[in-house]
C-alpha positions as a Python dict, from the first residue, in 0.01 Angstrom:
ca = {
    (1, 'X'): (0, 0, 0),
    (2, 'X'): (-145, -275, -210),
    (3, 'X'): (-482, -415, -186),
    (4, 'X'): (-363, -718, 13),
    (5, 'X'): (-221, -505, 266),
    (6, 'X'): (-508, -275, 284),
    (7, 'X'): (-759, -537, 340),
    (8, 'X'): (-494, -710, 655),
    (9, 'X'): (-526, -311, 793),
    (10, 'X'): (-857, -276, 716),
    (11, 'X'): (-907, -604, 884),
    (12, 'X'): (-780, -510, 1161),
    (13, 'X'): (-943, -134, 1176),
    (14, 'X'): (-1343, -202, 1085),
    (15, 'X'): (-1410, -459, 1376),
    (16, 'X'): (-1294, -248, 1653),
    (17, 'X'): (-1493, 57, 1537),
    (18, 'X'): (-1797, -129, 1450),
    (19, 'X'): (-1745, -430, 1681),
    (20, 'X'): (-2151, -424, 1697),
    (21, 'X'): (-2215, -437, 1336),
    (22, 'X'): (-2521, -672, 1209),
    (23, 'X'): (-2794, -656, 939),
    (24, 'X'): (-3072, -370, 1027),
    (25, 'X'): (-3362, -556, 916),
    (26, 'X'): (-3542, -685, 1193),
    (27, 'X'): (-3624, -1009, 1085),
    (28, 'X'): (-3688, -1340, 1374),
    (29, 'X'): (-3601, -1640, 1091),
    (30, 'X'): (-3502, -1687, 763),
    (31, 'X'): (-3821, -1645, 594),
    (32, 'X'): (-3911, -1308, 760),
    (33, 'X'): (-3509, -1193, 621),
    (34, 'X'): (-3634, -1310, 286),
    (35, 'X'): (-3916, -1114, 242),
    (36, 'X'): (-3740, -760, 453),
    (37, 'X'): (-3485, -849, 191),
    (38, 'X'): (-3652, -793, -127),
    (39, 'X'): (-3849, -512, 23),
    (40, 'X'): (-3550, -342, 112),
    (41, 'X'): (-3470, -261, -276),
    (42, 'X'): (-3433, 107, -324),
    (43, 'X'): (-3538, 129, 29),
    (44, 'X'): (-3419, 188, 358),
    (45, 'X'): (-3380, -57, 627),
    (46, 'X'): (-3587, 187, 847),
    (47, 'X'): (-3866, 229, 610),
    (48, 'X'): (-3858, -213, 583),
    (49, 'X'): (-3882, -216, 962),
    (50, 'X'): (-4197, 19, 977),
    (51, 'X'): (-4348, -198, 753),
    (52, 'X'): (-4275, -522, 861),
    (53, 'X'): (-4361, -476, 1205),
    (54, 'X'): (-4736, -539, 1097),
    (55, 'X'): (-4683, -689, 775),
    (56, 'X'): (-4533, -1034, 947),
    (57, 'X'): (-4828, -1022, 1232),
    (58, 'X'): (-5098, -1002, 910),
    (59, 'X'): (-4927, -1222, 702),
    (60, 'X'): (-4668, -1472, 893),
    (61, 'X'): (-4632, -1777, 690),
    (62, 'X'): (-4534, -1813, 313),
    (63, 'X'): (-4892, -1943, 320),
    (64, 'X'): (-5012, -1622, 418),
    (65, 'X'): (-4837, -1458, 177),
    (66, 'X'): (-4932, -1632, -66),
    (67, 'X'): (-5295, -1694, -29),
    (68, 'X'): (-5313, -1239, -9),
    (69, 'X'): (-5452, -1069, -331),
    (70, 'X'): (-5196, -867, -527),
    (71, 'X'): (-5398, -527, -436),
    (72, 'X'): (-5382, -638, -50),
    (73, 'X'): (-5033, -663, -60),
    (74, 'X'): (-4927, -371, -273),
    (75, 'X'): (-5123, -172, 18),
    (76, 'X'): (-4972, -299, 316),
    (77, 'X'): (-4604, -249, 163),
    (78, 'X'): (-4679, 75, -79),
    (79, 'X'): (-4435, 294, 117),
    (80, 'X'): (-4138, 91, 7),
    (81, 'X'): (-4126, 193, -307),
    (82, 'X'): (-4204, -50, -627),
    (83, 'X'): (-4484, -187, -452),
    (84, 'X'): (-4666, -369, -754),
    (85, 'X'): (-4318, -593, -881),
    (86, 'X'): (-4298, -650, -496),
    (87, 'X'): (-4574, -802, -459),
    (88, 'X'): (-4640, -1010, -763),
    (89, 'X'): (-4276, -1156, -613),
    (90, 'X'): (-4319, -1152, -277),
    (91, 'X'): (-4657, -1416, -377),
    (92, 'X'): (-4520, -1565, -628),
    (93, 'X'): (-4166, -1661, -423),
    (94, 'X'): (-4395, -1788, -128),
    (95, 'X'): (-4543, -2023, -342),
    (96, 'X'): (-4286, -2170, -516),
    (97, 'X'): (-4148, -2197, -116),
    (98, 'X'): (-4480, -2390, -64),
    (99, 'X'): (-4430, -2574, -368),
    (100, 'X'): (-4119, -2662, -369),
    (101, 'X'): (-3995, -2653, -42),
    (102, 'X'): (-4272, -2710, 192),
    (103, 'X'): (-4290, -2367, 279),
    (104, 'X'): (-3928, -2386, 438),
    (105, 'X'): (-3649, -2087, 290),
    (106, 'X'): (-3373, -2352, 148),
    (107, 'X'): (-2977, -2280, 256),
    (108, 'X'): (-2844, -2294, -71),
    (109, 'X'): (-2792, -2016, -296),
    (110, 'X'): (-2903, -2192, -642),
    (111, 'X'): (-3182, -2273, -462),
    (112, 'X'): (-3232, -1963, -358),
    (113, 'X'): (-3178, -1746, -632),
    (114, 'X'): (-3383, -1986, -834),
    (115, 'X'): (-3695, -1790, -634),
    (116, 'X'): (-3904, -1531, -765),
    (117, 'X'): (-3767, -1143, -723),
    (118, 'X'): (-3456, -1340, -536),
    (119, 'X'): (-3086, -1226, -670),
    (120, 'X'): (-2726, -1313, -552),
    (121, 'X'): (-2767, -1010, -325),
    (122, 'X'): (-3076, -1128, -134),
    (123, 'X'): (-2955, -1486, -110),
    (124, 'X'): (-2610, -1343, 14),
    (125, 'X'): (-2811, -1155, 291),
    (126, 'X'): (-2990, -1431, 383),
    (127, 'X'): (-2777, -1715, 364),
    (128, 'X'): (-2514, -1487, 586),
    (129, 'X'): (-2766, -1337, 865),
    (130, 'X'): (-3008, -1588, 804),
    (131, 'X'): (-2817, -1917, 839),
    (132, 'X'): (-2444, -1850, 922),
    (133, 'X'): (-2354, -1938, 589),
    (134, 'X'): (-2068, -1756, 383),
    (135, 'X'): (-2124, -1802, 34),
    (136, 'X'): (-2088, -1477, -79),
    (137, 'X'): (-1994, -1077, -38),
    (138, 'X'): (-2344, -878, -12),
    (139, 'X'): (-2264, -553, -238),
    (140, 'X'): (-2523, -298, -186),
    (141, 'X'): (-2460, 83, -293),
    (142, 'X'): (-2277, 111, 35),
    (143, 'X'): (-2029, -174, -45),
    (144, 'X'): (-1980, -74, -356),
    (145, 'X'): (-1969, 302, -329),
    (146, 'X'): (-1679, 194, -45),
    (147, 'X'): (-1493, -61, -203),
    (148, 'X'): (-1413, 197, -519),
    (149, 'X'): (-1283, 486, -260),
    (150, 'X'): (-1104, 196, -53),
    (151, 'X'): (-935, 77, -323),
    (152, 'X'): (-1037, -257, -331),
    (153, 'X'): (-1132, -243, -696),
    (154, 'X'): (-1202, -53, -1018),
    (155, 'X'): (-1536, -269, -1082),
    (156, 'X'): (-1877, -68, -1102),
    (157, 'X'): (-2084, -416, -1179),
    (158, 'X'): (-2222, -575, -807),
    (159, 'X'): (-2094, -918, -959),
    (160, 'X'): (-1739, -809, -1051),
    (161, 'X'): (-1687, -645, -722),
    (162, 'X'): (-1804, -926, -538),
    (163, 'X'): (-1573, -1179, -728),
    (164, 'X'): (-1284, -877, -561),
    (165, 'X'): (-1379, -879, -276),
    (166, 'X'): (-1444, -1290, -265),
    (167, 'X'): (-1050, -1300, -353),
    (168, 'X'): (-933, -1014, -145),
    (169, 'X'): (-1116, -1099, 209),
    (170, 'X'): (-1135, -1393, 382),
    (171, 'X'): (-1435, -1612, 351),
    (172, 'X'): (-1478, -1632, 769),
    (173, 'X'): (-1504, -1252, 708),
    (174, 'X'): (-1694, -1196, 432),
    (175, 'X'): (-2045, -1158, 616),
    (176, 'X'): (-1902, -923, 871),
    (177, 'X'): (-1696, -758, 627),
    (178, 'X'): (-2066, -597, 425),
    (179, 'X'): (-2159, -514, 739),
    (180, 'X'): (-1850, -301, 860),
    (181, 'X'): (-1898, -134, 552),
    (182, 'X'): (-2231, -53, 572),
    (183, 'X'): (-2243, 111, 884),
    (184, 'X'): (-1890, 243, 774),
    (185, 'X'): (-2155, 426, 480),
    (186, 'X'): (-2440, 539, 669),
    (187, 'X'): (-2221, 661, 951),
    (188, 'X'): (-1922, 789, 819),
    (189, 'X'): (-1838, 749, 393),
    (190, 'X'): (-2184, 923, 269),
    (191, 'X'): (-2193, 939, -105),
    (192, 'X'): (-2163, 1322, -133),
    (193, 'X'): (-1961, 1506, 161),
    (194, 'X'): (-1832, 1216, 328),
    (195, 'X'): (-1653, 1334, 686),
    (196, 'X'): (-1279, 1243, 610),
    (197, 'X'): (-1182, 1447, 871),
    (198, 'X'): (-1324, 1232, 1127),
    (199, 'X'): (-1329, 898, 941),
    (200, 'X'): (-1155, 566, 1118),
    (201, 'X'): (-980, 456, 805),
    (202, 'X'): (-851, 814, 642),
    (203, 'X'): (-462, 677, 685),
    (204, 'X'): (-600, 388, 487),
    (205, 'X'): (-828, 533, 225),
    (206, 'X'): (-646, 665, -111),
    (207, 'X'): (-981, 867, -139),
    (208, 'X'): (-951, 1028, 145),
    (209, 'X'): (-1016, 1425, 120),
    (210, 'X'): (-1086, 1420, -243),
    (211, 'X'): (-1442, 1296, -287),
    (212, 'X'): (-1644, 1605, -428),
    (213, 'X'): (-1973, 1748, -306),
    (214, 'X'): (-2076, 1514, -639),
    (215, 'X'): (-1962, 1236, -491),
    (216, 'X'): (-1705, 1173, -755),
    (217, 'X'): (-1327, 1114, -608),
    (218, 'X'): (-1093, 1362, -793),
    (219, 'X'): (-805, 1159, -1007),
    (220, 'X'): (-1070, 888, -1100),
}
């Protein structure tokens, strides 16, 4: 099976097992997704939630954000890990919203990515959840980690996988597509002792059964 006919499979497979699948971070606009976004690096979703639940009540506006002391701000969102760069782009990216923008998150990736602390990842994120907008494939450790055992390439960079997966799947998809495989990795394809035996897409997978308690797939 090539990689064109795995994805058509795969295609087919992912929806009806995660028919459900969405971004965790409970966000209620595009600005709120920003700012979950960049706080969810080297963090989980769940630990971003906690946080944000009072964080966006304190501080609601890019104003707010912006107008909070460094030291304020590392405190509320210390438990996320990397609090100080956080912060000092967290402000900074508000203001340049203020400045720029009039305090409004822009739907355009250059735009986006031109932001303090804000990547290709983030913008993908919010661009696709936050706006309906498919402009890219969000690779996170799950996508990646996935799209090696899948078979959908031999890239390790986030930028050379994405271009792969950009080519393989189609752009209606790509959104959903992250998503399937997310949950597909936090449910189902952990990084060590991933449960083949029960996994959806074993008959699909070329990894299947020979991913190591090191998380390294045996042959590669």
């Amino acid at each position: 099976m090539n990689r064109s006919e795995r994805i058509t499979a795969l295609l087919k497979v992912l929806p009806s097992v995660y028919p459900n699948a969405h971004c965790e971070l409970v966000s209620d606009n595009p600005f709120q997704l920003l700012i979950s976004t960049v706080l969810s690096a080297q963090c989980t979703d769940k630990r971003v939630n906690m946080v944000t639940e009072t964080l966006f009540k304190d501080y609601p506006s890019p104003a707010a954000f912006a107008k909070v002391s460094q030291e304020d701000l590392e405190d509320a969102i210390r438990s996320t890990g990397f609090f100080h760069n956080k912060a000092k782009n967290i402000r900074a990216l508000c203001a340049a919203l203020i400045e720029r923008y009039n305090g409004q998150v822009p739907a355009d990736m250059e735009a986006l990515t031109a932001l303090p602390g804000v990547g290709r990842k983030t913008a993908n994120v919010v661009l696709g959840n936050g706006f309906g907008l498919n402009e890219g494939v969000v690779v996170d450790t799950h996508v990646a980690r996935l799209s090696g055992r899948l078979g959908l390439t031999k890239e390790t960079d986030p930028a050379k996988i994405e271009q792969d997966l950009m080519a393989l799947v189609p752009r209606a998809d790509w959104t959903n597509f992250s998503h399937w495989l997310i949950w597909h990795g936090r449910r189902r394809c952990a990084a060590r002792n991933p449960d083949c035996a029960g996994c959806e897409l074993k008959d699909l997978c070329p990894s299947a059964f020979k991913v190591g308690k090191d998380g390294k797939v045996a042959g590669k």
